[in-house]
N, C-alpha and C positions, 0 to 999 in steps of 0.2 A: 346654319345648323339649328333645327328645330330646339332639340333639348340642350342644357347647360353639358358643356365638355367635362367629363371626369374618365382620366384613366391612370391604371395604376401600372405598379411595379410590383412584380407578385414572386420573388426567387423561393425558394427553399433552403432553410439555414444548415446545409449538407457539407460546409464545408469552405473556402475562399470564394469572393466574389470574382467571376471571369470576368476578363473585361468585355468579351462579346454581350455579357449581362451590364456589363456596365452604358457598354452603348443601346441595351433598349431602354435603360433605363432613363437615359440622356435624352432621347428620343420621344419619350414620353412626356419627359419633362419640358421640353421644348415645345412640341403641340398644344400640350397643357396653357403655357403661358403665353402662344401664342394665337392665342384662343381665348385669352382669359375665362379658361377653365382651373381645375381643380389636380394635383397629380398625387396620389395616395400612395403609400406602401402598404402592403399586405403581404403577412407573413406565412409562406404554404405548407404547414409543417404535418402536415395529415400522416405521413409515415414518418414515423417516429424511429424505427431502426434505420432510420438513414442520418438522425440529427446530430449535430455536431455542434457538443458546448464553445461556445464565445461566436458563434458562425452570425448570430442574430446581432451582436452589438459590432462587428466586423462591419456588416453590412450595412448598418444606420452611420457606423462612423467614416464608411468609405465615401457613402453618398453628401455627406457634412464637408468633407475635405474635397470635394469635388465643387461645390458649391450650388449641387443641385438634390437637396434636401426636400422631403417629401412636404405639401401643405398639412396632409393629414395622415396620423400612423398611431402606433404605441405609445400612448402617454403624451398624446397631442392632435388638439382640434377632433377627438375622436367623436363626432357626427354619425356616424356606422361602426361603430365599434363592436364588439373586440374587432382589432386588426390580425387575429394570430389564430389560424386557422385550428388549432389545436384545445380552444376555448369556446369554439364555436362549433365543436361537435354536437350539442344538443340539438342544434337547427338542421342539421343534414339529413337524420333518419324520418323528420316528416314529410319531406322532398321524396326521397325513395319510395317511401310510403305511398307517395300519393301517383306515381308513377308507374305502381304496383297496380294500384285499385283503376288505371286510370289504359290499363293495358299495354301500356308504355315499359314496361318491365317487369322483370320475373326471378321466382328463386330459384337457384343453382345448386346441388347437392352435390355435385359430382367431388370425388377425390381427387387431389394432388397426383397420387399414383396411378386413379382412371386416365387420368387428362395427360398423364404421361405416358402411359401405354398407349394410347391415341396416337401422339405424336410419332413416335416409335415406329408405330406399323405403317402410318401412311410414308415417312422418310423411306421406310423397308420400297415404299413400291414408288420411290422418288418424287412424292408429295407433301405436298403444306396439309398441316390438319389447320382449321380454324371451323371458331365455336361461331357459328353463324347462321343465319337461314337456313339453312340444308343439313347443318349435324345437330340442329337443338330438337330436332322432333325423336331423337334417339339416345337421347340423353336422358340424365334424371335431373328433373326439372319442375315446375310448378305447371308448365304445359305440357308435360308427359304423364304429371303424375296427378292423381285425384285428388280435391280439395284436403279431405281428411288425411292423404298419405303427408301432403305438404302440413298440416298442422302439428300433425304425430312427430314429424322429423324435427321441427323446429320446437315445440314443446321438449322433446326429448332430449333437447343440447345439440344437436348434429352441428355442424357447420355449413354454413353457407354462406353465399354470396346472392346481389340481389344484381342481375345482368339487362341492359337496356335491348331494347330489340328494335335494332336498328333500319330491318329489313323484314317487311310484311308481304308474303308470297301471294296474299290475296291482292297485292296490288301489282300484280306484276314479279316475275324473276327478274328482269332487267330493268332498266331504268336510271335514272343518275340524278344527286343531288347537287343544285349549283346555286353559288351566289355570287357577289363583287368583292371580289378583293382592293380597296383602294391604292394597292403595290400593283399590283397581277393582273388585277383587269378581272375578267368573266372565270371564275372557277368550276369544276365540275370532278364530281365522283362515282363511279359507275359501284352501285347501291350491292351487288353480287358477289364483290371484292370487299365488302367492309363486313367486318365482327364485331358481335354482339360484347361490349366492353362490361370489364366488370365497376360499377357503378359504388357499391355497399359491403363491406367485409362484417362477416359475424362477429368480430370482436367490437364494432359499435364504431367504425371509421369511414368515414367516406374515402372515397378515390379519388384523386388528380380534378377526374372529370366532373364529378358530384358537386364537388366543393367550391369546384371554381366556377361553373357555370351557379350556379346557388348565388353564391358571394358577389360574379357581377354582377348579378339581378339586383341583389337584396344593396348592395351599394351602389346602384345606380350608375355603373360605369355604362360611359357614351361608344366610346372606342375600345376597342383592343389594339394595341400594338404590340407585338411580339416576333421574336425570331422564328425565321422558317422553319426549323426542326417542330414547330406545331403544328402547321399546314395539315400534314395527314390526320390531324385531330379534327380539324374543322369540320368535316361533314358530320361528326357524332355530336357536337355542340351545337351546330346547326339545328339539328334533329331533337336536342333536348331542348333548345328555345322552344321549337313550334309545339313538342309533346307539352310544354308546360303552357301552353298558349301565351307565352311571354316573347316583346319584341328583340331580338337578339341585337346587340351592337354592332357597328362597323367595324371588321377585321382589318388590317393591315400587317402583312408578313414582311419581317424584316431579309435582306439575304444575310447568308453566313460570309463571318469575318474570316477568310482562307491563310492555310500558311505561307510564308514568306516564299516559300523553294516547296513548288509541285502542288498536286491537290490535295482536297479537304480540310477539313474545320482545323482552324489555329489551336492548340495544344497547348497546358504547359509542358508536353515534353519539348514541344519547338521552342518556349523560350527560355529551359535549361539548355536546350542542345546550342541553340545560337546566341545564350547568353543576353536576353531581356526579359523583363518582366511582363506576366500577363495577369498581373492583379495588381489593383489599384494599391492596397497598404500590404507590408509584409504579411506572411501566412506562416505559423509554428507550428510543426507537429510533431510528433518519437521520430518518424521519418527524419525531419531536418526541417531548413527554415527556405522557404518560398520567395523567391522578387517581387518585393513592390514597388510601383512610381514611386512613391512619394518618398523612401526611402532610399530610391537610388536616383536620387536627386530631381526628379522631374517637377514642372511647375504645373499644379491642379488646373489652369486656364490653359496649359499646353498641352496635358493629355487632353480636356474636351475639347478642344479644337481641332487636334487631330483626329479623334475617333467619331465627332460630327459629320468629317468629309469621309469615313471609311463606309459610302454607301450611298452618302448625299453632297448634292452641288445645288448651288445656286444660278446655275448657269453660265457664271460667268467666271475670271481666270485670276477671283479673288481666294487667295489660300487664307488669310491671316482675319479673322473674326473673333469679337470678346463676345461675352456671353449674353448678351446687351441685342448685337448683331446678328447671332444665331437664331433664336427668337426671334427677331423682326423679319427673317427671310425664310423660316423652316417653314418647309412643305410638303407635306408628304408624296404628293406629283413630282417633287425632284430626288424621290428615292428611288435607285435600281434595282431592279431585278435580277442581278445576278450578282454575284460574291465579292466581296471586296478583300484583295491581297495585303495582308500587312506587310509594313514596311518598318523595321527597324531602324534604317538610318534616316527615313523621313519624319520618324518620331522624333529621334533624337534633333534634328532641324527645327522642327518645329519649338523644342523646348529653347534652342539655343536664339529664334527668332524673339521669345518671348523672353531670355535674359537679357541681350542688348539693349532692349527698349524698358526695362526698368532702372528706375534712377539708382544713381551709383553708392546712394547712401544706404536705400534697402541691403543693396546687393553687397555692400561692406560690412551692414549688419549679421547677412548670411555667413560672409567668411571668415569675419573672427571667431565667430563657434569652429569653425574649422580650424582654426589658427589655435583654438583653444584646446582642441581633440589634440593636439599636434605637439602644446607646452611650450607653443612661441608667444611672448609678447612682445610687442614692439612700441616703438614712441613714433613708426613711422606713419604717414598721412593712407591709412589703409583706403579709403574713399580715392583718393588720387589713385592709389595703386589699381585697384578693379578698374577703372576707366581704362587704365593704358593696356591691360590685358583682356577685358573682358570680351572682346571679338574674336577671338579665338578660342572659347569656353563654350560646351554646350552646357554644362554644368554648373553647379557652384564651387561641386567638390575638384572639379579640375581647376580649379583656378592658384589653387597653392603649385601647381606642380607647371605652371606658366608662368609664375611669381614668385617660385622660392630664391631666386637670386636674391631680392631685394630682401629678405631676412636672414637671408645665408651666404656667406664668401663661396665661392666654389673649391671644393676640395679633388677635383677633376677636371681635366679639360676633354673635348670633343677629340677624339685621335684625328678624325676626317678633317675640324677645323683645325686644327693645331700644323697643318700642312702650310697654315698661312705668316706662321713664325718665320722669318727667313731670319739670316748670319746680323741681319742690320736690325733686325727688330727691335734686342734689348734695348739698343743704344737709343731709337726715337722713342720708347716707349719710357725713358730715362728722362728725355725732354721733356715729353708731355706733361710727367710727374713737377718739371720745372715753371713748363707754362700755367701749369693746373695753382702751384703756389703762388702766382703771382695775380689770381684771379679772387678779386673782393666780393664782388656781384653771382655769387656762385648759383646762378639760375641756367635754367637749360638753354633759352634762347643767347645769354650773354655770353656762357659756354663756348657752343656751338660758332657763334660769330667771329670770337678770339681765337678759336682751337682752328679755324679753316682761316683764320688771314697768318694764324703763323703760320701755318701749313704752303698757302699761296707765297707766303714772302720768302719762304728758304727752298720752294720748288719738290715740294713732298707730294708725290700721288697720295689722293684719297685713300685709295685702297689699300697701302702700306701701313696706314696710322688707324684707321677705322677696323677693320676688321680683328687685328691683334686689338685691340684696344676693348673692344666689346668681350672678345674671347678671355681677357684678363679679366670685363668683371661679371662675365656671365657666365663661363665656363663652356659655352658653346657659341654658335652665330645666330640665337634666335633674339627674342625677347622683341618690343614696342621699339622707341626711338631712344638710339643710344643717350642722348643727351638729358630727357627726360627722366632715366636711370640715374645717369650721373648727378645730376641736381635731389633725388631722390635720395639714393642713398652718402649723399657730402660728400664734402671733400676728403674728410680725413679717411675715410673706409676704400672712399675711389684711391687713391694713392696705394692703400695698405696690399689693393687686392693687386695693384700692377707689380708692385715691390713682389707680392707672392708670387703670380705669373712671371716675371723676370727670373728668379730666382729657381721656379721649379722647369717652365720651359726654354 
């Protein structure tokens, strides 16, 4: 690559971050650093009646908790600053400007209610109206109308818009503009289908397009990476590089992250209706409160892991990558071209791969706050405990509810298990209470060793003594290894809960 990598992350503070934004933004940041480039945020707040207070510190603190924090942004390393497109209105009207004088674009006077009456009639006769090559010559315009009508109007307060002219009939009615997409391969856009966008609002804002092509000039972004819903932009940005005689960047269109069940783009209605989150931190609004990872328990190296592969492989039939790994193998040639399904329980896998393999001390630390939400404390070996359950947890927060035995007698037994009580139960389970008092060494292994040669020496199936015996102090037939239980929670509690099982079943 000729010039140094810089690409950004450009959302609009309009509200919670998607995670489909989350993954271009992951993407970005991955190229970036595998590239030892630069990966920037930029703030695109040019329409203002779409902005949404706390949306802009949402966003920095989501990408903080992800662990992929921009190098350069608001209130940091800022090199091209301002980052916040709404401060950096001053620089946009000499761009229009010079697009203006440079024939590249034009003023617009037409009204809201013209431009709707347009529509109107051509739907009447089952057509599209658009402003483009073939309807601006009849319009009221800066090329319809005399220098002095255009000054008069704008001297006088009128409004307008300042419109790029995408398509020049002196060069052709037909024709198409094409470049490389490094996702896509060869692009192309037939030049007779595209409208003349509006560029410049009278009240002193640039548009989408103005701003961002400006900004990646003026900050020297190398690549664009961005989701495909931009694609049909590209040929008007294409067209404002060459009109400003500026070299335009590498594009690369991401596909869309589709929903779990049928087509089109993932929603959060699909992840209220199916019950997961599609934003990275909680989202509050009068409405109510939104899902986030990190609040319903997900680990920040398990959502990127995951949303890494919703688009890209490595090739090969490695699912489990740190962030470390990501970076060393991202490439934009191993991203797809077509949509990627989310998958809710492969998320949830994925988090639960990334709980097992952290040490049992972390993850002990996790579930006394839980323990503590709850107003349990215990003197018991919490650390020991997560070990013997935590393979069965995708979470942290399920782990009380695969472990509440060991802080709580049961006050219920399993009906389905309880079938395993037979006429003789009390009586061995009376024994055991006897073998259990005569055991000093009260460890799991020394247990387990005495509790089967009594068993072997008076000729008691396994199954008769084992499964009531768990069912007294679990209250159903799950849990780790009974023995490790028993040593767990002592002896005097193991007695007290069979004494209660005897006495209630």
């Amino acid at each position: 690559m000729s010039k140094p990598v810089r690409v950004r992350f450009a959302p609009s503070p309009t509200g919670a971050l998607h995670i489909g934004g989350v993954r271009t933004a992951l993407f970005n940041y991955l190229f970036a650093k595998k590239n030892n480039g630069t990966f920037y945020l930029r703030i695109e707040d040019t329409d203002q009646t779409r902005f949404v207070p706390g949306a802009e510190a949402y966003i920095m603190e989501a990408l903080e908790w992800l662990g992929i924090a921009p190098d350069e942004t608001i209130g940091k390393n800022e090199k091209f600053g301002p980052y916040k497109q709404s401060e950096r209105k001053e620089i946009y009207k000499q761009y229009a400007d010079q697009l203006i004088n440079s024939g590249w674009a034009y003023y617009a006077f037409d009204t809201a209610e013209a431009l709707d009456a347009l529509r109107k009639e051509k739907e009447a006769n089952k057509e599209t109206f658009i402003y483009n090559w073939e309807t601006r010559t009849k319009l009221s315009n800066s090329l319809t109308l005399s220098k002095e009508e255009v000054e008069n109007k704008i001297n006088n307060g009128e409004d307008y818009v300042i419109r790029f002219k995408i398509h020049d009939p002196s060069e052709g009615s037909h024709g198409t503009i094409s470049t490389t997409d490094l996702i896509r391969g060869h692009v192309s856009f037939k030049k007779e289908l595209l409208d003349d966008k509006v560029l410049f609002k009278s009240d002193g804002m640039p548009t989408y397009h103005l701003a961002n092509i400006v900004d990646d000039h003026l900050m020297e972004t190398s690549h664009v990476i961005r989701g495909e819903e931009w694609l049909p932009s590209l040929p008007l940005h294409i067209s404002m590089y060459r009109a400003f005689g500026w070299n335009a960047p590498e594009f690369a269109h991401l596909p869309l992250i589709l929903k779990p069940v049928g087509n089109g783009k993932l929603s959060k209605r699909d992840g209220d209706k199916l019950g997961f989150p599609v934003f990275p931190l909680e989202w509050k609004t009068e409405e109510g409160t939104s899902m986030g990872y990190r609040e319903n328990g997900f680990f920040p190296e398990a959502v990127v892991n995951f949303l890494a592969l919703l688009g890209w492989n490595d090739g090969t039939e490695q699912e489990l990558f740190s962030l470390e790994e990501l970076v060393a193998k991202f490439d934009l040639n191993r991203v797809n071209k077509s949509g990627a399904k989310f998958d809710p329980e492969k998320n949830k896998w994925f988090n639960h791969q990334y709980l097992i393999t952290k040490e049992d001390t972390e993850l002990a630390e996790l579930f006394k706050v839980e323990l503590d939400k709850k107003g349990i404390s215990t003197s018991l070996d919490i650390t020991r405990i997560v070990s013997l359950v935590k393979e069965r947890a995708n979470f942290v927060t399920e782990l009380y509810d695969l472990a509440d035995y060991f802080f709580v007698a049961p006050t219920s037994y399993d009906e389905k298990a309880s079938k395993n009580w037979k006429e003789e139960t009390p009586a061995l389970m009376q024994q055991v209470i006897t073998e259990f008092n005569k055991i000093e060494d009260f460890t799991s292994l020394n247990i387990e060793t005495l509790l089967k040669e009594w068993m072997t020496t008076n000729e008691i199936g396994m199954g008769k003594v084992m499964q009531p015996l768990r069912l007294s102090l679990v209250g159903a037939l799950k849990g780790p290894h009974l023995f490790d239980i028993i040593e767990m929670i002592g002896k005097e509690e193991s007695v007290k809960r069979i004494e209660k099982a005897i006495a209630t079943l």
